[in-house]
C-alpha positions as CSV (number, residue, x, y, z in Angstrom):
1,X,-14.7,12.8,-18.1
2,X,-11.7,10.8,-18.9
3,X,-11.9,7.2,-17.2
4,X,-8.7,6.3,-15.3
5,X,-6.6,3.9,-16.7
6,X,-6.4,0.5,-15.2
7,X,-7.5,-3.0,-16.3
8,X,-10.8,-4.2,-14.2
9,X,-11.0,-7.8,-13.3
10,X,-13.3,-10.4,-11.3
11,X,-10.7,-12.9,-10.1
12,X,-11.3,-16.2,-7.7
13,X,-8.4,-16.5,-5.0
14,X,-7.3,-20.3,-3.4
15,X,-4.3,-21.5,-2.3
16,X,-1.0,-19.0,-2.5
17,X,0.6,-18.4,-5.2
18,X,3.7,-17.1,-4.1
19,X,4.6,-13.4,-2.8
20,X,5.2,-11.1,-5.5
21,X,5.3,-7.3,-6.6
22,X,4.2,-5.0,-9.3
23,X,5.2,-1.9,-11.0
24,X,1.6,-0.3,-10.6
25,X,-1.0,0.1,-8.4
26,X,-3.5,-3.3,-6.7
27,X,-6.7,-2.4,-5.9
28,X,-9.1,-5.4,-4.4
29,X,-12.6,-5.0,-3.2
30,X,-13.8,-8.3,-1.6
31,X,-16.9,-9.1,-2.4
32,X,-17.9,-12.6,-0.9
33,X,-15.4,-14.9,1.3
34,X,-12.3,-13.8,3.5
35,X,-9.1,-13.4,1.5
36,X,-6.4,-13.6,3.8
37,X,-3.1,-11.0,2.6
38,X,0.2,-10.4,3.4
39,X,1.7,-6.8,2.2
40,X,5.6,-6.1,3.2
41,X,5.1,-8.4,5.7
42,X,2.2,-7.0,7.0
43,X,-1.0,-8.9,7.0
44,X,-4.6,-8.4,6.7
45,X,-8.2,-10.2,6.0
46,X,-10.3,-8.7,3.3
47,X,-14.0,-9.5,3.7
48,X,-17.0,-8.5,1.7
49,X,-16.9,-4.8,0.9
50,X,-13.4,-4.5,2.3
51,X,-10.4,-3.9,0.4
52,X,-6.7,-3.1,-0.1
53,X,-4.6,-0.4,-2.4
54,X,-1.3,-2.4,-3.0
55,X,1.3,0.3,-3.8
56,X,3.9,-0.3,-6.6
57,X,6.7,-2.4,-5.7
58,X,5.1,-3.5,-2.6
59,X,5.5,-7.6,-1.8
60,X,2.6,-9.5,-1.1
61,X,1.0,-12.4,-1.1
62,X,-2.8,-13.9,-1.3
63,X,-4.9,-17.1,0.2
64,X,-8.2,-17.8,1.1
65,X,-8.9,-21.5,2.4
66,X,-12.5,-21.5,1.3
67,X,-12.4,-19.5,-0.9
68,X,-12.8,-15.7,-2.3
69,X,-14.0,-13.6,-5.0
70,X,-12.3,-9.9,-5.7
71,X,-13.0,-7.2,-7.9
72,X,-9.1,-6.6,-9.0
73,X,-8.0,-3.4,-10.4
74,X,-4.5,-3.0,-12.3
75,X,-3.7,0.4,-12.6
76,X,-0.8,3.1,-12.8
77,X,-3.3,5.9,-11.7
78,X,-1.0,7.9,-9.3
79,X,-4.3,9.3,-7.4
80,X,-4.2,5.9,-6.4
81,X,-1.8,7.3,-3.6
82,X,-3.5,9.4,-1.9
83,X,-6.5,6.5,-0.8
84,X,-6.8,4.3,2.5
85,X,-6.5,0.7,2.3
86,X,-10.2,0.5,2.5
87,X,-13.2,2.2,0.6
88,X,-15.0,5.0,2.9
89,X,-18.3,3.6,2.9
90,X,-18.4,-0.3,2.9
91,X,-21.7,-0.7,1.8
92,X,-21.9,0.9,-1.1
93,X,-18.7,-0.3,-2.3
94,X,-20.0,-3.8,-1.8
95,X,-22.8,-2.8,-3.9
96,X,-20.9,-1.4,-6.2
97,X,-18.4,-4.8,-6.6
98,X,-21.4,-6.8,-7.3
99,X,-23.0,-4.6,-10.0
100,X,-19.3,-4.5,-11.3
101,X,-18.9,-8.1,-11.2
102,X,-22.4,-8.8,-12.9
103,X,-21.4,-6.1,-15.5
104,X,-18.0,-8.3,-16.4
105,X,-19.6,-11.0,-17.5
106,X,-22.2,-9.2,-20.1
107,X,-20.8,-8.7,-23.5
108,X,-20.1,-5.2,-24.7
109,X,-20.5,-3.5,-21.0
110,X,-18.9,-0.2,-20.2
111,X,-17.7,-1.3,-17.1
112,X,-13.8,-1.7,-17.9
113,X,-14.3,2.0,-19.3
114,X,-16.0,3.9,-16.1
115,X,-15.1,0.9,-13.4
116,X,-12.2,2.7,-12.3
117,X,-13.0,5.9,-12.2
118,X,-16.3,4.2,-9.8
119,X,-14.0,2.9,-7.4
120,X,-11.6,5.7,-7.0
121,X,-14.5,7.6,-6.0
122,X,-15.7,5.0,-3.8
123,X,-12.2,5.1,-2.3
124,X,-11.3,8.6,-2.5
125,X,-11.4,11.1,0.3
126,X,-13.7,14.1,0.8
127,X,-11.4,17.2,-0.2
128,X,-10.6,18.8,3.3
129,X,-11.9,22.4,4.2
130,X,-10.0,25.5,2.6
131,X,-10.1,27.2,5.8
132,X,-8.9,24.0,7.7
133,X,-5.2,24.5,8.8
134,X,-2.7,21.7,8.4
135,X,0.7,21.4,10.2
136,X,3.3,20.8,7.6
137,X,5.2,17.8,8.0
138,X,8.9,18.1,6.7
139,X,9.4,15.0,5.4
140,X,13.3,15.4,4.8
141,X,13.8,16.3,8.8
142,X,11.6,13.3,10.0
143,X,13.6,11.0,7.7
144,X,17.0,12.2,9.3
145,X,15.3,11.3,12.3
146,X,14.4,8.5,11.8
147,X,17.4,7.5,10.2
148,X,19.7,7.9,13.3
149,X,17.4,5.4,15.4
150,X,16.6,2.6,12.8
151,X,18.4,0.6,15.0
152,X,15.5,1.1,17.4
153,X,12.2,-1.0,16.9
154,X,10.3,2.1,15.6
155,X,6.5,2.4,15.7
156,X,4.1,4.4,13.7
157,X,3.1,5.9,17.2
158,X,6.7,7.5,17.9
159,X,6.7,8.4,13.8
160,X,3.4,10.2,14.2
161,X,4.4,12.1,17.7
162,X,7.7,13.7,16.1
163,X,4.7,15.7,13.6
164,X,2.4,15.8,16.4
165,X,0.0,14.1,14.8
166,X,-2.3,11.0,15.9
167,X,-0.9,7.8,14.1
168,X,-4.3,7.7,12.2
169,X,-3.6,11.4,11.2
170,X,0.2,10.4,10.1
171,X,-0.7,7.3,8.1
172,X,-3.3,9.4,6.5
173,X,-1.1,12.1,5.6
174,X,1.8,9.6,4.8
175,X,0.0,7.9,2.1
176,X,-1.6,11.5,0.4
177,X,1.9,12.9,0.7
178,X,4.7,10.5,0.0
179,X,2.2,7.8,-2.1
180,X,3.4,5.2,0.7
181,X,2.2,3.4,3.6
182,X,3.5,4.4,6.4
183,X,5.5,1.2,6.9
184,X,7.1,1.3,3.6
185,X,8.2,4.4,4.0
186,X,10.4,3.2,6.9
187,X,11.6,0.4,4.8
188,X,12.7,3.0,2.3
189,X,14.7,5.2,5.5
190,X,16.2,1.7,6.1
191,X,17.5,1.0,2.7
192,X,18.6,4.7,1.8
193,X,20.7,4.3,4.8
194,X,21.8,1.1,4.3
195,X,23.3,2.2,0.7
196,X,24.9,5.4,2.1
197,X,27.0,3.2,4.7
198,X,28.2,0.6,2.4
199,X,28.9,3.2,-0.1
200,X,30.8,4.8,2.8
201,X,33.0,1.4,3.2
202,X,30.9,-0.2,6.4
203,X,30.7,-3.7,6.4
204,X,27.3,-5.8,5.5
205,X,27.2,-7.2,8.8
206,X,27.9,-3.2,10.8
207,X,25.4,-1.8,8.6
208,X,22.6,-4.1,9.1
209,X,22.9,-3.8,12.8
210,X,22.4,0.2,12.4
211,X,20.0,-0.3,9.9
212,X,17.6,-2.2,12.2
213,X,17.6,-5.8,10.5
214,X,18.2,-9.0,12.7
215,X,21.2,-10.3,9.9
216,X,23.4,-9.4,7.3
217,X,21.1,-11.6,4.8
218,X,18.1,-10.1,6.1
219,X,19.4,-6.9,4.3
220,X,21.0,-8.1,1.5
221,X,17.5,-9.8,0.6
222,X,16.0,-6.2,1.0
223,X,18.4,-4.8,-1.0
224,X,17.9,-7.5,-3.8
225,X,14.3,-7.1,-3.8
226,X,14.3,-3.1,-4.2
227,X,16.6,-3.4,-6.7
228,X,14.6,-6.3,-9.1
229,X,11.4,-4.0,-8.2
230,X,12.6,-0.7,-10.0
């Protein structure tokens, strides 16, 4: 079996650096303090045996007050896009951080070879039933949809009821199908819209009102950052 690529790393998290993106994949698995995290504006708290799959281009940011140690994999792997934030079964995942951890430090371990291919496992979900039917979603409908009520505060709830799904069932099915969270995906339906209207002629200002953003350098910040991000 082929490993999949990545870099594996045991890193220590402090004080914030800073938010930032990459052009790949972040995968942490926290294996002792609480690391606090912002992604897209979005924040969570990653405890032991929790983690986080950080999509490419995604902005975030990391601190931990007392302290935190991760297991950090780099990676462009794109199955990387079709897994939760957090691994299925916490347990095991913590145990499997620690062993990894240990196995970083010892010279000559095959860790960085079959480390991440052990996460994604750990991470990845069971294949669904042949025999299980699935309603499609048409992505390219939902997004016109959504596009003519950005201007609306929109919630993953309303998102999932258009596909008549549960918003568990949607983010699931977002991530697998698009290789985005559910929220970035609506940041994307904001900013294909909001480069359509301008190209159209509409004024900054016109176009961030319709586009759901509180000012006109609220989106020209959005549109800076997806551009320096491809």
């Amino acid at each position: 079996m082929t490993a999949p690529q990545g870099s594996l790393s045991l890193r220590r998290y402090g004080a914030s650096h800073g938010s930032h993106a990459h052009g790949h994949f972040q995968v942490l698995l926290g294996l002792d303090g609480v690391l606090e995290l912002e992604v897209q504006g979005r924040g969570r708290r990653i405890a032991a045996g929790q983690g986080c799959v950080i999509a490419p281009g995604e902005h975030h940011d990391f601190e931990s007050r007392e302290g935190s140690r991760c297991i950090v994999l780099d990676t462009p792997h794109a199955a990387w896009a079709r897994c939760a934030n957090d691994p299925l079964k916490t347990a095991q995942a913590l145990a499997l951080g620690n062993y990894l951890a240990h196995a970083l430090e010892q010279r000559g371990s095959l860790a960085q070879h079959y480390g991440p291919a052990l996460l994604l496992e750990a991470w990845q979900p069971q294949p669904a039933s042949p025999s299980r039917y699935q309603r499609p979603i048409h992505w390219e409908r939902l997004a016109g949809w959504t596009q003519q009520r950005l201007h609306e505060p929109l919630s993953v709830a309303q998102l999932a009821a258009q596909v008549f799904l549960s918003p568990t069932q949607f983010a699931v099915r977002c991530r697998r199908e698009t290789g985005l969270s559910v929220m970035h995906w609506l940041r994307r339906q904001r900013l294909d819209l909001a480069r359509q209207l301008r190209t159209r002629g509409m004024s900054v200002a016109d176009t961030a009102l319709h586009c759901g953003y509180h000012s006109p350098s609220a989106l020209t910040a959005a549109l800076r950052r997806q551009s320096q991000a491809q």
